[in-house]
N, C-alpha and C positions, 0 to 999 in steps of 0.2 A: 963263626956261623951267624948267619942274619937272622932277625926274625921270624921275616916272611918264608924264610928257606924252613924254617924252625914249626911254623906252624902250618906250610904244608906238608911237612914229613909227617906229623902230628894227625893232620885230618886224613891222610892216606892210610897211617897207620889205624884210626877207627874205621875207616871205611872199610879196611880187607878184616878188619878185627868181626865187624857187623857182618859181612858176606858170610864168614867163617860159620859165625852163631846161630845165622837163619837156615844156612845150609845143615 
């Protein structure tokens, strides 16, 4: 697994984590 593959799975994972919490 690449980095970059690594650390957008990572900022999508906060993002839907964030959406979750405001909702």
């Amino acid at each position: 697994m690449s980095q970059l593959h690594y650390v957008s799975s990572l900022s999508c994972f906060t993002f839907i984590t964030d959406t979750t919490h405001t909702i």
